[in-house]
N, C-alpha and C positions, 0 to 999 in steps of 0.2 A: 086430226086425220091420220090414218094409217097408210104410210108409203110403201109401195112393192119390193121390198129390198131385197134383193139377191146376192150375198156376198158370194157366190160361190163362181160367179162369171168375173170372169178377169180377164176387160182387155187390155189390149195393147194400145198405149196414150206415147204419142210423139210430139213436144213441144219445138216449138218455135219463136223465139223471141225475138222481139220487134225495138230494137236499140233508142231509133227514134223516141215512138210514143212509151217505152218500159211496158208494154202489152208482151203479155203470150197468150198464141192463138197456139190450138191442137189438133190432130188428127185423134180419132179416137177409130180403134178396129173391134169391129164383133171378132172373139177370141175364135168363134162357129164357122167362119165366111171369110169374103171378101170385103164384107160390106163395111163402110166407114161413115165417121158423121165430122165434118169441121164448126170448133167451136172459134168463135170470136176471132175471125179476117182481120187483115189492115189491110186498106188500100193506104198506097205511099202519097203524100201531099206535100210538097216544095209550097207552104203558103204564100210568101213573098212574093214569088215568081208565078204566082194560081196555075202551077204544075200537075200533074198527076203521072203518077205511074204505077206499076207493078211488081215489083216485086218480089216483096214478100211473098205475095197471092203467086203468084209465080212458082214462090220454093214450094209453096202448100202442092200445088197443083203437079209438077214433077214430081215431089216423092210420093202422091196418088198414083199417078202413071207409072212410074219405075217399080212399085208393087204392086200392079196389076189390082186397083182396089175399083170398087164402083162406089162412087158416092153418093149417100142414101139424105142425109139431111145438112147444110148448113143453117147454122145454131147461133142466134143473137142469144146473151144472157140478159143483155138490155140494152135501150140506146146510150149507146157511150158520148160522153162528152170530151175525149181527150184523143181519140184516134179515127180515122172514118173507116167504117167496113167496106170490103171487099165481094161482098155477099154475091152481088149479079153479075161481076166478072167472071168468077167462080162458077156460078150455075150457070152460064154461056158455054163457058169451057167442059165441065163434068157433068151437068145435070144436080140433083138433088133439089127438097126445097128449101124455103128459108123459113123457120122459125121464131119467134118471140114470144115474149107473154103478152096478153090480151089487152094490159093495161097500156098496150103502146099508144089504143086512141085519149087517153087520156093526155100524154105527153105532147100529141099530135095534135092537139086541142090547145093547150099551154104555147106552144112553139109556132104554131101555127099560127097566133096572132102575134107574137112576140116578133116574128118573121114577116109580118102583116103578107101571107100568104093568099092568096084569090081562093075563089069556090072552085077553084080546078085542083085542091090539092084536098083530094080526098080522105077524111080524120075516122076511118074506121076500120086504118088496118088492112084495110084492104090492099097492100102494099105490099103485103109480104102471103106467103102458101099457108099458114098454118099460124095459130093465135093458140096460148097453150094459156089455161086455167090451171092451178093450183090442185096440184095429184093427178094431170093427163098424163095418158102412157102412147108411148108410140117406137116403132121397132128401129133399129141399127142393124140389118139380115134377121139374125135369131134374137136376139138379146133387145132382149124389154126395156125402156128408159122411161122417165119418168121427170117430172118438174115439179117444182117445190115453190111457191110464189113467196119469196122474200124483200117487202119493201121496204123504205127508209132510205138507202141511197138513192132512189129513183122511183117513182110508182110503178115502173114494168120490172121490176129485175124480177130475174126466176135462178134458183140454181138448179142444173141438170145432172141428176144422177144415170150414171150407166155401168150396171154390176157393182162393182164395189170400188165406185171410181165416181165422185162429186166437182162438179163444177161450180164455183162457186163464186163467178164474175167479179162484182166489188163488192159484197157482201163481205166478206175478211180477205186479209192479207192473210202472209206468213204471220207467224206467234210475234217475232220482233217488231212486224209493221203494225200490228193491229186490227183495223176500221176503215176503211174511205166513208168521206166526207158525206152528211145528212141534209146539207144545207142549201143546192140546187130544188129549184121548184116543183114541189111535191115532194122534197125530201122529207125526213121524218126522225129523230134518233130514239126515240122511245120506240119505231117502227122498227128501225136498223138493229135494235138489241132484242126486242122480240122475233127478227127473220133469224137473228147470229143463233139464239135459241134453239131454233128447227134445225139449222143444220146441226146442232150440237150434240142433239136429239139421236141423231144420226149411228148406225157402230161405230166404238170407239176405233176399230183398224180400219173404217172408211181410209181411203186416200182421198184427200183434198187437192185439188190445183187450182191455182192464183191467176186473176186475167192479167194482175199488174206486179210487179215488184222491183223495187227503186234501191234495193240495196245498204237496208240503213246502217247506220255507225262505218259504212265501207267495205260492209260483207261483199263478197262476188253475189250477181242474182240468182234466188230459188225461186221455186217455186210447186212444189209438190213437199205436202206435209201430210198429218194423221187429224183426223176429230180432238184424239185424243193429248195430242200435243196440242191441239187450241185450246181444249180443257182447262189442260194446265196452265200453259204459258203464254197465251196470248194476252199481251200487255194493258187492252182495253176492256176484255172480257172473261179472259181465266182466272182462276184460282177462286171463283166464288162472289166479281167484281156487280155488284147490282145495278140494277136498272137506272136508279138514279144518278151512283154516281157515273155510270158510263154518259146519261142524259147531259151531266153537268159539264163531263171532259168533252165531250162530243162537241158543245155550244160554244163551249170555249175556244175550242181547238180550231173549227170551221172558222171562226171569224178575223184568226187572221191568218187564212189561207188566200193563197193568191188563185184567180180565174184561171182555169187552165186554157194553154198556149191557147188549143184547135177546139176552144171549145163553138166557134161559130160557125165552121164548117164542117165539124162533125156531127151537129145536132139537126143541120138540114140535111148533110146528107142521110144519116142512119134513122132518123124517124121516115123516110121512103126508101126504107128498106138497102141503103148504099148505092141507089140513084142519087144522079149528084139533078140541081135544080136544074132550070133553063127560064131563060126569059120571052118577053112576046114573039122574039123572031125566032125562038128555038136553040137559041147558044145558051151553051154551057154557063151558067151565073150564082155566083156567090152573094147574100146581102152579110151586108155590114150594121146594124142595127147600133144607133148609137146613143148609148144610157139606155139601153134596153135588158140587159141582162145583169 
């Protein structure tokens, strides 16, 4: 498929890192307007305590206000399993809608019995404004954006391109991270090294931005790099690294990773969309599934 690439639009991307979960969420501006899109929320979760708060989602939403921006779309790259979104706080507050890729009823299908979830929990997506297939385009004010459907970490991940500015969820780390993990349900690494592909595919002076980054060997966190620096140096896939042997380090590598912390209350919450559940009476409820995942 041929993507709509514009390098010549250059917005303006403000990160925000989320200490807790090693997430960065962004503001992204049409360079044209006012108009803005938030990539990848965290709502704050005190698990222990079944807390909630705000935040982050907070900082997001201040530095909208304090520059006068309207916000046009909040943007799932996919359901995360390591931090819960912030999505409906958000669109309460500013408006915009919420996005994903299409294949979230698939997840919502997996999760949904793994959750032993009722017929009230509807598996079609219908949960979110907007369900994006692989090459849709939809606007930021002026500036055309565009989704790219890359699986293997996840069946829904997409990364979102906007001008000459790629988002690239958990699809890649920085060059020294790598990969995230293939090996959650419907994961894929023969898929993960075919999605790393397309974005590679990509101009080499694309900018890349990372949803996650942990800092390896001690470095301070980045996360904004080039195509062209993954090219080369990304430690799972540059310099010419092929399919199999990435298949091989992939398999190996996932298996002795440990479950991540939030991964039970992040995956009920962000498959509806960062509705958190409720039980028969209507209170706020988390399940605990056990040997289930």
């Amino acid at each position: 498929m041929t993507y709509p690439v514009d390098m010549s639009v250059k917005p303006e991307v403000s990160a925000h890192f989320d200490e807790a979960t090693n997430t960065i969420s962004y503001i992204v501006r049409d360079p044209a307007s006012v108009h803005c899109a938030i990539i990848d929320s965290v709502m704050d979760i005190d698990y222990a305590a079944g807390r909630i708060t705000y935040d982050h989602a907070d900082a997001l939403i201040a530095e909208i206000e304090s520059k006068g921006l309207k916000l046009d779309w909040i943007i799932e790259t996919h359901v995360h399993a390591d931090h819960l979104s912030a999505a409906p706080y958000i669109q309460q507050r500013l408006g915009g809608r919420i996005g994903v890729g299409e294949k979230i009823m698939v997840v919502q299908e997996t999760f949904g019995k793994i959750f032993n979830e009722g017929t009230e929990f509807q598996r079609d997506g219908s949960q979110f404004d907007a369900l994006f297939k692989d090459g849709d385009t939809y606007k930021v004010g002026e500036m055309t954006c565009f989704a790219i459907y890359t699986p293997g970490h996840t069946p829904a991940c997409m990364v979102h391109v906007m001008g000459d500015v790629a988002f690239a969820g958990d699809t890649l780390f920085m060059p020294d991270g790598g990969s995230a993990r293939a090996d959650f349900p419907g994961g894929d690494a023969g898929q993960l090294y075919d999605s790393i592909q397309k974005v590679l595919s990509l101009p080499d002076e694309m900018r890349l931005f990372m949803c996650h980054d942990y800092g390896p060997n001690g470095r301070a966190i980045q996360w904004e790099t080039t195509v062209a620096a993954q090219k080369a140096d990304n430690i799972h896939v540059g310099g010419g690294k092929t399919r199999e042997d990435f298949i091989k380090f992939r398999t190996e590598r996932d298996a002795q990773l440990a479950v991540p912390k939030l991964i039970i209350p992040s995956l009920q919450v962000n498959m509806r969309a960062g509705e958190l559940p409720r039980d028969k009476d209507g209170n706020l409820m988390l399940k605990v599934p056990v040997n289930g995942i």
